[in-house]
C-alpha positions in Angstrom: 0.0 0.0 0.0 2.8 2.4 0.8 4.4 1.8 -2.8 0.5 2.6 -4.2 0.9 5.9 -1.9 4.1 6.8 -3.1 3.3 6.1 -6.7 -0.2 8.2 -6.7 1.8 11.3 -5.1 4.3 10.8 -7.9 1.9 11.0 -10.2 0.5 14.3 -8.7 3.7 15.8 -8.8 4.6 15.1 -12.1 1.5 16.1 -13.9 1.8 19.5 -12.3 5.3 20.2 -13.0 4.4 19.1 -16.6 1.8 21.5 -17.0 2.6 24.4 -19.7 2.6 27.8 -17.6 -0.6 28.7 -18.6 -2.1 25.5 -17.3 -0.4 26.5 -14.3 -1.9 30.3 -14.1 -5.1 28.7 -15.1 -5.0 26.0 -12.0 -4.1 28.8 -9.5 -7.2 31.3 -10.3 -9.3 27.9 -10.4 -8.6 27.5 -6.6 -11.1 29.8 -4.3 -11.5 29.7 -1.0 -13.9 26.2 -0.9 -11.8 24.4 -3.0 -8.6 25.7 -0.5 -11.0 24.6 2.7 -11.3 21.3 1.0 -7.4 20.5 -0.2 -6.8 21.4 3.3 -9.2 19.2 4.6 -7.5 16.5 2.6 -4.2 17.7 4.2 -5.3 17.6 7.5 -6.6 14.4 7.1 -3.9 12.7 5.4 -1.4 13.9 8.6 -3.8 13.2 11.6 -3.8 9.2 9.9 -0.1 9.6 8.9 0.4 10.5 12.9 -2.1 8.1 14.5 0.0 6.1 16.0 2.1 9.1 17.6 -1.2 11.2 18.2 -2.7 7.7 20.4 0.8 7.6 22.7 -0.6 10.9 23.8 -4.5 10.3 24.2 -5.4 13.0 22.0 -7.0 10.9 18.9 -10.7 11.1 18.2 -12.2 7.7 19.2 -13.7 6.8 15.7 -14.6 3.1 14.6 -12.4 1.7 11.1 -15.5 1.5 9.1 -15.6 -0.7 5.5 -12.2 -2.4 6.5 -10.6 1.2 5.8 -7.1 1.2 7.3 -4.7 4.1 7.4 -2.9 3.5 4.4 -5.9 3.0 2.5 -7.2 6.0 4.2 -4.3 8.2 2.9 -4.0 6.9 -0.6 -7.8 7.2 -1.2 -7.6 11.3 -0.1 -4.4 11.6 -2.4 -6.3 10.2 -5.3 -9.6 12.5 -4.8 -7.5 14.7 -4.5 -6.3 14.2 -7.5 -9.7 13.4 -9.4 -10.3 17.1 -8.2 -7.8 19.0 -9.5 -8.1 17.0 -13.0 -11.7 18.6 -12.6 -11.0 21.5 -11.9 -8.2 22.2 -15.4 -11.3 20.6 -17.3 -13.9 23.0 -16.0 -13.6 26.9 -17.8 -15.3 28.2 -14.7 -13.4 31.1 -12.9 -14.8 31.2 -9.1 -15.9 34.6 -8.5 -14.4 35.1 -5.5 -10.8 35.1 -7.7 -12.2 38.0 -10.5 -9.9 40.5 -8.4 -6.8 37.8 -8.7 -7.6 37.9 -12.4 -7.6 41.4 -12.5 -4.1 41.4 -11.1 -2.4 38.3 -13.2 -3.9 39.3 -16.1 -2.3 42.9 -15.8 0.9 41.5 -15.1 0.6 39.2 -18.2 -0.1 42.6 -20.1 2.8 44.2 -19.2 5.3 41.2 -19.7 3.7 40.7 -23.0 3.1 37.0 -22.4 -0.1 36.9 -24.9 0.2 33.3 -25.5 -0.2 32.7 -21.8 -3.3 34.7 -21.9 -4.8 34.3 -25.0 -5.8 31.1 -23.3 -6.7 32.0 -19.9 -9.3 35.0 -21.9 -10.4 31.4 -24.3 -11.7 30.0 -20.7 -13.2 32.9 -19.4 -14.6 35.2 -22.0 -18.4 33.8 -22.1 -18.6 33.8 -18.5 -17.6 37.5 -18.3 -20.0 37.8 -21.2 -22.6 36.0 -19.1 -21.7 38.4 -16.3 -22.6 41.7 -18.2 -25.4 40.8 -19.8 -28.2 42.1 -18.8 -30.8 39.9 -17.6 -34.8 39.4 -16.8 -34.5 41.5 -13.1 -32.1 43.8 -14.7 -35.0 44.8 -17.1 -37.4 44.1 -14.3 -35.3 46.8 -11.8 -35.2 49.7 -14.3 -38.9 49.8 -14.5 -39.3 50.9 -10.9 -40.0 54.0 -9.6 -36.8 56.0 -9.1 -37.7 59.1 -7.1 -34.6 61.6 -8.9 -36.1 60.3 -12.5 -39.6 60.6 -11.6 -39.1 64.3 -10.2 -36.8 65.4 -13.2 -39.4 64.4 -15.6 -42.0 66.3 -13.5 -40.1 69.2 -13.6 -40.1 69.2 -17.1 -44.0 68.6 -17.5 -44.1 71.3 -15.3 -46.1 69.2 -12.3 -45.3 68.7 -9.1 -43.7 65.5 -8.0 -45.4 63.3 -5.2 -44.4 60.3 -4.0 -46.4 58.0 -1.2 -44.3 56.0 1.5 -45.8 52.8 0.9 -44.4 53.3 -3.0 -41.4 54.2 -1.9 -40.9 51.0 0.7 -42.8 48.7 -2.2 -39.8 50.1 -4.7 -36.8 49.4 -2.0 -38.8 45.7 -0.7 -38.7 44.6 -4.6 -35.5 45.9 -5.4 -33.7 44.5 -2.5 -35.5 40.8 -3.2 -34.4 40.4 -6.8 -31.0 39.3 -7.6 -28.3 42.0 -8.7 -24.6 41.3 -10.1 -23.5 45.2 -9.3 -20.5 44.2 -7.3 -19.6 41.1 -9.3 -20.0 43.3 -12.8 -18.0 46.1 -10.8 -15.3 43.7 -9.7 -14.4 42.4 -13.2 -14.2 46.1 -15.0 -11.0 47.2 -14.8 -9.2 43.6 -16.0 -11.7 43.7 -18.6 -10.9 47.3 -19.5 -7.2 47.0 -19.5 -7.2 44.1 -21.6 -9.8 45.7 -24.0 -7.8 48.6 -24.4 -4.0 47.4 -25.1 -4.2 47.2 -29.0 -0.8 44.9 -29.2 -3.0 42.4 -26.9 -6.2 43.0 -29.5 -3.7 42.8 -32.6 -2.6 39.3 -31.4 -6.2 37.8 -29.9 -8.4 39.0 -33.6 -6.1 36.6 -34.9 -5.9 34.0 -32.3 -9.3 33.7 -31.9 -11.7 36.4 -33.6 -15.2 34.5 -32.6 -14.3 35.3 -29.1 -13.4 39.0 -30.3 -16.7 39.2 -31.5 -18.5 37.9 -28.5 -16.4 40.9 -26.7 -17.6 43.1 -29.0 -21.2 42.6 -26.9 -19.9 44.1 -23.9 -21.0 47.4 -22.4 -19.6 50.6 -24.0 -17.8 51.4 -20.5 -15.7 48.5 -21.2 -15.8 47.9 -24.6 -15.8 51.1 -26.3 -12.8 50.9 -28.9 -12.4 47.4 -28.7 -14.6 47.0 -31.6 -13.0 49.5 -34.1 -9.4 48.0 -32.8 -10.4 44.8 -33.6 -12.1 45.4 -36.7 -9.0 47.3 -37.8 -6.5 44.3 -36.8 -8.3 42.4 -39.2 -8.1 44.9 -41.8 -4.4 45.0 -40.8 -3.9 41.7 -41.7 -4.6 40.3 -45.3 -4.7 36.6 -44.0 -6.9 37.4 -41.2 -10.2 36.0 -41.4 -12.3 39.0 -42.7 -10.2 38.7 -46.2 -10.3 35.2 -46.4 -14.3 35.2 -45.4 -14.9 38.6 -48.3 -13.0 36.2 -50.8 -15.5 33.3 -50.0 -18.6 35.5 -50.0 -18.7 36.0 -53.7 -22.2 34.8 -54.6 -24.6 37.8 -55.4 -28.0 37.8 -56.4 -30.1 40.8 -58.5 -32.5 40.1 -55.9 -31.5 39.1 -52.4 -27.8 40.6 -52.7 -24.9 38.9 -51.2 -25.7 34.9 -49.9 -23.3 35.1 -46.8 -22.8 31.4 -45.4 -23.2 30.8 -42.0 -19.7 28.6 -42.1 -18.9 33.0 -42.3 -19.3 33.7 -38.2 -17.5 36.8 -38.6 -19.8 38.3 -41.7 -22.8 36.6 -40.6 -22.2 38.1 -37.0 -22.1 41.5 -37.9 -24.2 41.4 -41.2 -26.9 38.9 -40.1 -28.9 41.7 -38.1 -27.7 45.0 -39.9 -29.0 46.7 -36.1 -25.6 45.1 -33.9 -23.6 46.4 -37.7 -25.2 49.9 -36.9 -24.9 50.4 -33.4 -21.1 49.4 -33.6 -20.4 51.9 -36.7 -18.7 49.1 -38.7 -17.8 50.9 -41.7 -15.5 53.7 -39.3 -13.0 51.4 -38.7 -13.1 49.5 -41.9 -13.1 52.7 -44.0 -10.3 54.6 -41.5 -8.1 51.5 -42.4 -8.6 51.8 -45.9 -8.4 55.4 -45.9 -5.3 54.7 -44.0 -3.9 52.6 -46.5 -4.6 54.8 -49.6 -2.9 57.7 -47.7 0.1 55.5 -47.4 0.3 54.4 -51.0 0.8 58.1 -52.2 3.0 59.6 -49.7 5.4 56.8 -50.0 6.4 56.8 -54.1 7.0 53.0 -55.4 10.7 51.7 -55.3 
């Protein structure tokens, strides 16, 4: 049993030391404060049945019956290997625990400045629908703009000219509902400024449109606080770059009809994303950064005569 020990903690320590360094990053904003409660559980475990037979010389074990013909060793190699099971779970789940947004705020900055895109190119792969999740808006979001706000209401009586009133029992009704449906304020506050730093470094966009553009275009989707330029950066990366996938999706998007126009595929995400519902295309001003980059590249063309 001890060589099944020893063999299982091998096991744990060589898988984690052959992790890449993003795995690693990864694994270490996976781990929030239950999942530390539990490892250490596991620890404390593993030592008190380790030290039984020390712990019983001085009287101070806890007088508990070997149940299922577990023994010590069996005891020990069974918490090593859910242990074990659980971290594997964990690098397979794409879940970052809320509790560890403000670590991600922090490592991901740091990644920023050391320029180590590759690294986080695939920690923003795990975690950029669930920040999308995060932001967008849902059914009680809706729901709580509808109520009564008392510095609205009296505004727009002040421009009708009336005077405002409001009754107590509105006012507690308004605070009652509002405080019973759900609200993601501090947890949409929380992730803003990692989101907004990495939205705004256009070497970091540059890198990502290409990496992975249907993420870029998920991002896109984000409030205007924190996604503001990120959509004419990234729409100008692609125009950047003649093997990005804009050129290589206009190439394939070649059929036209005197009737319905252009028959964009829907194996064309980024086309079909943007041209699909012409209302997203609109509200994110498409053509600026498309037509600054061509603009852009005409200007270039004549200031700088041909060799």
């Amino acid at each position: 049993m001890e060589a099944n020990i020893l063999a299982v903690i091998t096991i744990l320590v060589a898988g984690y030391t052959l992790l890449s360094e993003e795995r690693r990053i990864d694994l270490f904003l996976r781990i929030g404060l239950l999942d530390k409660l539990l490892l250490f559980s596991a620890l404390v475990v593993s030592l008190y049945v380790t030290f039984l037979p020390v712990l019983s010389h001085f009287n101070i074990t806890i007088p508990l019956p070997w149940l299922w013909g577990l023994t010590p060793n069996l005891v020990i190699f069974s918490t090593i290997l859910m242990v074990l099971l659980y971290l594997t779970f964990k690098l397979l789940n794409k879940r970052l625990p809320h509790s560890r947004i403000k670590s991600w705020n922090k490592i991901s900055l740091q990644l920023l400045r050391q320029r180590k895109y590759k690294e986080l190119s695939y920690l923003v792969d795990n975690y950029y629908n669930q920040f999308c999740f995060i932001h967008k808006d849902k059914w009680y979001d809706a729901l709580r703009s509808k109520l009564p706000n008392a510095h609205r209401d009296e505004f727009e009586s002040l421009l009708k000219g009336k005077q405002y009133k409001s009754s107590f029992i509105r006012r507690i009704g308004t605070k009652i509902i509002d405080w019973v449906l759900p609200s993601k304020t501090k947890l949409r506050e929380c992730s803003v400024s990692g989101l907004k730093s990495l939205l705004s470094t256009k070497s970091f966009i540059r890198y990502y449109s290409l990496h992975n553009p249907q993420a870029c275009m998920e991002l896109t989707l984000l409030p205007l606080n924190i996604s503001e330029e990120f959509s004419d950066d990234f729409l100008e990366s692609l125009m950047i770059d003649t093997e990005s996938t804009l050129y290589r999706e206009v190439r394939d998007t070649q059929q036209i009809s005197m009737f319905t126009g252009y028959d964009i595929s829907p194996t064309n995400p980024l086309l079909s994303f943007y041209l699909k519902d012409l209302k997203l295309a609109e509200t994110q001003q498409i053509w600026k950064p498309i037509g600054d980059s061509a603009v852009n590249y005409i200007t270039k063309l004549y200031l700088v005569p041909p060799l």
